[in-house]
C-alpha positions as CSV (number, residue, x, y, z in Angstrom):
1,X,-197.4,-37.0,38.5
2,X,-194.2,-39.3,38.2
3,X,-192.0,-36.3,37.2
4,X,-193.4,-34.6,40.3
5,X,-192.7,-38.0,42.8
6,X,-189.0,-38.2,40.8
7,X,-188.4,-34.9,42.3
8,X,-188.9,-35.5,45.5
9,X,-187.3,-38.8,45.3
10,X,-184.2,-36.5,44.0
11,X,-184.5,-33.9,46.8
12,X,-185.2,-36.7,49.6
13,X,-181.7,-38.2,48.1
14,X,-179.6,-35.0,48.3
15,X,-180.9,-33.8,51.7
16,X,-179.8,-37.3,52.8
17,X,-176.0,-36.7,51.3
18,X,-175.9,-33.3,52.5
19,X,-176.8,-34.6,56.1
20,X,-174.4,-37.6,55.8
21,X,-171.4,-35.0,54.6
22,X,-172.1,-32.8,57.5
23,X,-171.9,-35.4,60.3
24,X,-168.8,-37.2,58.5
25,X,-167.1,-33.2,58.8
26,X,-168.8,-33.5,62.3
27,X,-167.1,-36.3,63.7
28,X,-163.4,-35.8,61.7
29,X,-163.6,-32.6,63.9
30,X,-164.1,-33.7,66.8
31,X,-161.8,-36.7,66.5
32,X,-158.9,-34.0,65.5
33,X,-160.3,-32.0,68.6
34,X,-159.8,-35.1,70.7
35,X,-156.1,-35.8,69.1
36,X,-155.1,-32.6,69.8
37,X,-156.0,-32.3,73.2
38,X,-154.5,-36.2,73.9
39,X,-151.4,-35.0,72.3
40,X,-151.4,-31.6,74.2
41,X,-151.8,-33.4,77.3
42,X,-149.3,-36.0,76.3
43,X,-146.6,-33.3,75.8
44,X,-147.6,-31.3,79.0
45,X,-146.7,-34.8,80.8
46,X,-143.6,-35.4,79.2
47,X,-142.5,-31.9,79.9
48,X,-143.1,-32.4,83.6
49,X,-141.3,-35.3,83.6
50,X,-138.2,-34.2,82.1
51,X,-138.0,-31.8,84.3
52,X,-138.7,-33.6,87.0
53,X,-135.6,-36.4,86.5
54,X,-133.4,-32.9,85.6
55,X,-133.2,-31.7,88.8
56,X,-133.9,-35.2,90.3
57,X,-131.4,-37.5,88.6
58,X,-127.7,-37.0,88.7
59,X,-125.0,-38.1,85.4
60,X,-126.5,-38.6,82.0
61,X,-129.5,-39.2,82.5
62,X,-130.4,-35.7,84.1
63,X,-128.2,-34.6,80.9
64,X,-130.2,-36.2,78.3
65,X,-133.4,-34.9,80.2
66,X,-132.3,-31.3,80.7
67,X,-131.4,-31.4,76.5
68,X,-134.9,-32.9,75.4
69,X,-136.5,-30.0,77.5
70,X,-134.4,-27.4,76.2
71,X,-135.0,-28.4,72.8
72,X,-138.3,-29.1,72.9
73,X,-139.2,-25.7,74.6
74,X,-137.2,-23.7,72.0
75,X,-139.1,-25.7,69.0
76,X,-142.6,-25.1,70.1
77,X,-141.8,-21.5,71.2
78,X,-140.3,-21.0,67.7
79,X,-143.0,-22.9,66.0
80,X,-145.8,-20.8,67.4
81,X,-144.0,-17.5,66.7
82,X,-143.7,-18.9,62.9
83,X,-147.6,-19.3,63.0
84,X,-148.6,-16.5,64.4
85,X,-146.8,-14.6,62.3
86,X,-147.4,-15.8,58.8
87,X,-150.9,-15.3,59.2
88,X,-150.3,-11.8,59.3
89,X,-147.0,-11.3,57.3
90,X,-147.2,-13.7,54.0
91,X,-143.0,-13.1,53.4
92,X,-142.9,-15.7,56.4
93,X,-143.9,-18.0,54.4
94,X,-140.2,-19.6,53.7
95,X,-139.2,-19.3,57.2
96,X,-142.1,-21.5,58.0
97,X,-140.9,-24.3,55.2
98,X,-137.5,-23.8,56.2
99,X,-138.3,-24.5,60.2
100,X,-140.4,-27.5,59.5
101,X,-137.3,-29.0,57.5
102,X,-135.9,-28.6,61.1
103,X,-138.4,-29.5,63.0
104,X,-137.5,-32.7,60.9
105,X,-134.4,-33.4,62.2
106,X,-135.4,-31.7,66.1
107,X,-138.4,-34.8,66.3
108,X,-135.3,-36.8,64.8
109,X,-133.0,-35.9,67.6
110,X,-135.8,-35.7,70.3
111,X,-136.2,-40.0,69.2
112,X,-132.1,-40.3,69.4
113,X,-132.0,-38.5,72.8
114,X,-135.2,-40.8,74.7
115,X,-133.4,-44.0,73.4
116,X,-130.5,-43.2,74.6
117,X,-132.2,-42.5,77.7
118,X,-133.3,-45.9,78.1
119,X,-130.0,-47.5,76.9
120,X,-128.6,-49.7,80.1
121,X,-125.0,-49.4,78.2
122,X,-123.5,-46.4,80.4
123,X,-120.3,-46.3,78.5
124,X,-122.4,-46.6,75.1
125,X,-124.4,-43.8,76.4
126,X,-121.5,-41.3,77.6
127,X,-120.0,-41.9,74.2
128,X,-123.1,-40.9,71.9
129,X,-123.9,-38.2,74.5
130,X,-121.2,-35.6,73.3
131,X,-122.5,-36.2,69.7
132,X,-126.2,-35.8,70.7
133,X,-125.6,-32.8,72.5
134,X,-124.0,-30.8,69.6
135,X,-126.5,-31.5,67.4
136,X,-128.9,-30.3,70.2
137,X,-127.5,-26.9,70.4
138,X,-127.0,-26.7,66.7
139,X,-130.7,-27.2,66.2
140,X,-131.7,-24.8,69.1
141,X,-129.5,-22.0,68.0
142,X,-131.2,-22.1,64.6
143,X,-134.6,-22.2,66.3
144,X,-133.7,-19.7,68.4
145,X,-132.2,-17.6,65.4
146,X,-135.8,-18.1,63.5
147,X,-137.6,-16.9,66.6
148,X,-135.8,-13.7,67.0
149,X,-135.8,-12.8,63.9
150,X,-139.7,-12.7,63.3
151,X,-140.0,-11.3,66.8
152,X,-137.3,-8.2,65.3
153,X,-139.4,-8.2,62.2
154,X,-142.8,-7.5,64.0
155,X,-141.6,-5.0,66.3
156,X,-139.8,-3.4,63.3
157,X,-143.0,-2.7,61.9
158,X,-144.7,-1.7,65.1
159,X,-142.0,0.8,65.6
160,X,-142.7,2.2,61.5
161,X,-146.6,2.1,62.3
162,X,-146.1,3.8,65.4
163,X,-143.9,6.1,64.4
164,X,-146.1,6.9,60.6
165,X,-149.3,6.8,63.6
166,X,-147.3,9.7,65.9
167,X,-146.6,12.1,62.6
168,X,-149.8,12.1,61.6
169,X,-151.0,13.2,65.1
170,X,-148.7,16.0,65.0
171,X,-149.6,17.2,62.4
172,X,-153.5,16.8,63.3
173,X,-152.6,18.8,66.5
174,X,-150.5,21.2,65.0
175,X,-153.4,22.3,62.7
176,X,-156.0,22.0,65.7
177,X,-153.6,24.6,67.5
178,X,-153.2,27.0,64.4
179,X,-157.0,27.9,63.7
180,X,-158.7,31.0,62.4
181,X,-162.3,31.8,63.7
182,X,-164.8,31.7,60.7
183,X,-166.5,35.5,59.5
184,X,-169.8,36.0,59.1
185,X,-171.8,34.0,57.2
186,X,-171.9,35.7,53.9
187,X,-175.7,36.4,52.3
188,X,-176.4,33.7,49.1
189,X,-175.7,35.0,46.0
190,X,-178.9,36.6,43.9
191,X,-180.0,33.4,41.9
192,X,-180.3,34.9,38.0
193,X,-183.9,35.1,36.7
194,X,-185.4,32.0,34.5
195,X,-185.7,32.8,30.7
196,X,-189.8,32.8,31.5
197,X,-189.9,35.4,33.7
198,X,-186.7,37.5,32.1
199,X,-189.0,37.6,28.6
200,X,-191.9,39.3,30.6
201,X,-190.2,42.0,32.4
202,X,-188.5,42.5,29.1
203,X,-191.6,43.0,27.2
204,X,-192.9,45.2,30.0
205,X,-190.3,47.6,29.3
206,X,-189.7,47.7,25.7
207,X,-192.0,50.6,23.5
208,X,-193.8,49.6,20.1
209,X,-194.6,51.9,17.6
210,X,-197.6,50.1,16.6
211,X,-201.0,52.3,16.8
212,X,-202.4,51.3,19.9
213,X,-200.3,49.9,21.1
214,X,-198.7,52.1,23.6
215,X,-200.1,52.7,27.2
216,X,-203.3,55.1,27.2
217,X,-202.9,58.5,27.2
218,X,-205.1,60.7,29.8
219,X,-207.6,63.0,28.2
220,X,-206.5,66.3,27.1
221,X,-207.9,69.1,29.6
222,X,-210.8,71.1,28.5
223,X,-210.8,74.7,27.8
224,X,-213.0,76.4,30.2
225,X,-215.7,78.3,27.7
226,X,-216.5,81.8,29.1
227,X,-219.9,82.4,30.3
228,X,-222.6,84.3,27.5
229,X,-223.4,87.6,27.7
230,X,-226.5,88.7,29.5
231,X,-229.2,89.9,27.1
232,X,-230.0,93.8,27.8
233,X,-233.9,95.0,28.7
234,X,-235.1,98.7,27.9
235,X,-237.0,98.7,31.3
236,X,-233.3,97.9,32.9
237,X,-231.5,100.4,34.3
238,X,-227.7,101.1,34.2
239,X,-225.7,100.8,36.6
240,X,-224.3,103.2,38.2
241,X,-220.7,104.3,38.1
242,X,-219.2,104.0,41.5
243,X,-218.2,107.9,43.3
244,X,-214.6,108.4,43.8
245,X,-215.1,111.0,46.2
């Protein structure tokens, strides 16, 4: 009886962890669910705002603005095309390590470019701008160059798939077109007998020369035995010869 309430004790204490691990995964979920969406929302925001104060704002400022959106645009778009496709092609694996090493230096920039921003030193901030701005087109240009190139890689393969895809379907079609109607059907072959019934019509054939045992003979025909001549009477008369006249 006490192994049996151990047992359940046991059971009672697992289906409690189990339950515990499942709303802990539960709730880190939906937390990164929630983070995601702030930060999504966050970046849509800051988007519209930059663009708002580049076609708003005159001088540097509109300047800084219009480089923060340009860079951040080509990092996400090159970012997502990275993702997309290493799921599918694993050789992308090193582009993807060597963009988040730029990424690096992009959030780095992206951090330079908003403080200047804010900087109330105009001369400071038309002195750093030059400097800034290189290194804003130096990152987007290798962004840009990552992009392209997965994009030329996938549709380098489409092209080969679609172009193995169209010779096979040629070829399907060329054989479709090149066909030769079917004869009759021809009768199934004579199956050979079984050993059984090959023994039996070989014994039905085959002659012994053992007495008896051949097939039976039919009886010889009888002679036909003349009838007896008629005893002869004294008180008979002969017959008579027969006139020839």
């Amino acid at each position: 009886m006490e192994a049996v309430i151990a047992v359940f004790a046991l059971l009672v204490l697992v289906l409690i962890g189990l339950g515990a691990y499942a709303t802990v995964k539960a709730i880190t979920a939906a937390k990164r669910g929630v983070d995601r969406t702030i930060e999504q929302a966050r970046r849509t925001v800051e988007d519209h705002t930059l663009r708002a104060k580049s076609f708003v704002q005159v001088g540097p400022t509109a300047e800084i603005a219009q480089l923060r959106l340009t860079l951040r645009t080509s990092m996400r778009a090159t970012q997502d095309a990275l993702r997309t496709g290493s799921a599918e092609d694993e050789s992308l694996k090193e582009s993807l390590g060597l963009f988040e090493r730029l990424s690096a230096h992009g959030h780095q920039l992206d951090a330079d470019l908003r403080r200047l921003e804010a900087d109330p030193d105009r001369a400071e901030v038309k002195e750093r701008l030059a400097e800034l701005r290189g290194r804003t087109e130096r990152v987007i240009k290798s962004a840009d160059s990552l992009r392209w190139a997965v994009r030329d890689r996938a549709r380098r393969f489409c092209d080969d798939d679609l172009g193995a895809l169209s010779d096979q379907i040629d070829l399907e079609a060329d054989a479709l077109r090149h066909w030769t109607p079917a004869g009759p059907a021809q009768p199934p072959p004579t199956p050979w007998p079984d050993a059984s019934d090959a023994g039996d019509r070989a014994a039905q054939h085959t002659q012994s020369w053992a007495p008896g045992s051949g097939p039976a003979e039919d009886p010889a025909p009888q002679a036909i035995t003349p009838p007896a001549p008629r005893p002869a009477y004294p008180w008979q008369k002969k017959p008579r010869p027969e006139s020839t006249a």
